[in-house]
Every structure is written in structure tokens, then in C-alpha cells.
C-alpha positions in Angstrom: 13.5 85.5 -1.9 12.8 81.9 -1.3 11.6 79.5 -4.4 8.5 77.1 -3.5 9.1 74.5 -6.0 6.9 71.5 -6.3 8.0 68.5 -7.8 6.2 67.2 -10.7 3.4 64.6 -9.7 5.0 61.0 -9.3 8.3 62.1 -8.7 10.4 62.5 -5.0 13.5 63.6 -3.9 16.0 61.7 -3.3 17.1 60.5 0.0 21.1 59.5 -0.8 22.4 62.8 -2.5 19.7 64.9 -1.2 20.0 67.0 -4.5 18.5 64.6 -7.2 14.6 63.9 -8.0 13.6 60.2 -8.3 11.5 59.7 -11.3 9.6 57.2 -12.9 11.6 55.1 -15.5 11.8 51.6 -17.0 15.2 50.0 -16.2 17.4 46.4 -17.0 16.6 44.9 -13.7 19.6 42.4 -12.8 20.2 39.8 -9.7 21.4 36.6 -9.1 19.9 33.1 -8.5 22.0 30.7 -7.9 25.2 30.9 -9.7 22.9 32.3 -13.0 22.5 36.1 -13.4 18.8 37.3 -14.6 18.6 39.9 -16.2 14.6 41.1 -16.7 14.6 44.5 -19.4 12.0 47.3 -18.9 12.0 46.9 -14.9 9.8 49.9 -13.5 12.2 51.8 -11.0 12.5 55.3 -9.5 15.8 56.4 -10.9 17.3 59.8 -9.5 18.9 62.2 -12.2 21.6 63.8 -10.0 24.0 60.4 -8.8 21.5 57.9 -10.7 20.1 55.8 -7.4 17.5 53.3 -8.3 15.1 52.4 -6.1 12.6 49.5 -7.4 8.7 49.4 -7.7 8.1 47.1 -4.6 4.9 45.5 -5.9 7.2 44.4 -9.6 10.0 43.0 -7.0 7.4 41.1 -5.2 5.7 40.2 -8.8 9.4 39.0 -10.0 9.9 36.9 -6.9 6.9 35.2 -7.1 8.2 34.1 -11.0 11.4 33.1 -9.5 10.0 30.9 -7.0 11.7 27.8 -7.5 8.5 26.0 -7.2 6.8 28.3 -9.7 4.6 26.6 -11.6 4.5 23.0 -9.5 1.4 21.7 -8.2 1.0 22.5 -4.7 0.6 19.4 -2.3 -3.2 18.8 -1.3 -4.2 19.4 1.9 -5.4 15.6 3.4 -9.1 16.0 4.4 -9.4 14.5 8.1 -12.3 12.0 8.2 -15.5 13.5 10.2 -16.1 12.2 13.3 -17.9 8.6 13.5 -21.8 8.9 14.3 -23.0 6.7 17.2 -25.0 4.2 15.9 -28.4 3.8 17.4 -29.8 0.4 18.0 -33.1 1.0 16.7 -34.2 0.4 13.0 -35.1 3.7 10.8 -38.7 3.6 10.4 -39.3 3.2 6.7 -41.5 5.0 4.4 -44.0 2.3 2.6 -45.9 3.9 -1.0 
């Protein structure tokens, strides 16, 4: 008899043992910039609970890069407005309005 198991919602197996479920958890996120390990605590990842792959939230890696931007938090530099193009000027006088 074959079992139809479905996984519970938010959850996926796992693609390196093939036996585990990934599931939502909040992990200690580490990596290195520069020569100074950061460590960032409650880190969303999908974390399997057969051989304990971890596989990041992609839009919290990109939200975490963004922070470690070394320019994070400088002023960006202004664009330079380029000068409209010079009107030719007409000979002629503008009339003028008399009240």
C-alpha cells in the first residue's frame, strides 16, 4: 500500500539528503566581512531536521546585504543637472503690456 503524505504547509523537502523536511526556523546567521565575523541572531532559514542543511530566506540575505553595504548610510553623490539648451535670442523687443 503506498502512503500519500503531504508535507505540512511552508515546509519542503530537502534536496541534499533527500530524506529530511526543510522547515521554517529562526537561526544565528554568521559570515565574514573583512577580517570581522558578524554574527546576526534570529536569522529566518529553512533548516532540514534529518542532516540539519540550512538554506536562507533570500529576501533577509538581500535585506542583510543591503545593511552591510559599506556605504550604508553615506549620502549618495548628486547627480549634476546639465544646463538646458541656450534659447536663440530674437532681435526684436517683447511688446510690453502698459496698465
Amino acid at each position: 500500500m503506498s502512503e500519500n503524505k503531504e508535507l505540512p504547509p511552508e515546509s519542503f523537502p530537502c534536496n541534499q539528503c533527500h530524506a529530511g523536511i526543510l522547515q521554517p526556523r529562526y537561526v544565528t546567521y554568521f559570515t565574514w566581512l573583512g577580517n570581522e565575523l558578524i554574527t546576526v541572531p534570529y536569522f529566518p532559514a529553512w533548516v532540514c531536521d534529518v542532516c540539519g542543511r540550512r538554506e536562507y530566506d533570500e529576501q533577509a540575505i538581500q535585506w542583510l546585504n543591503m545593511l552591510l553595504d559599506p556605504n550604508a548610510g553615506k549620502p549618495t553623490k548628486a547627480n549634476r543637472r546639465t544646463q538646458p539648451p541656450t534659447r536663440p535670442h530674437s532681435s526684436a523687443p517683447r511688446p510690453h503690456l502698459d496698465s
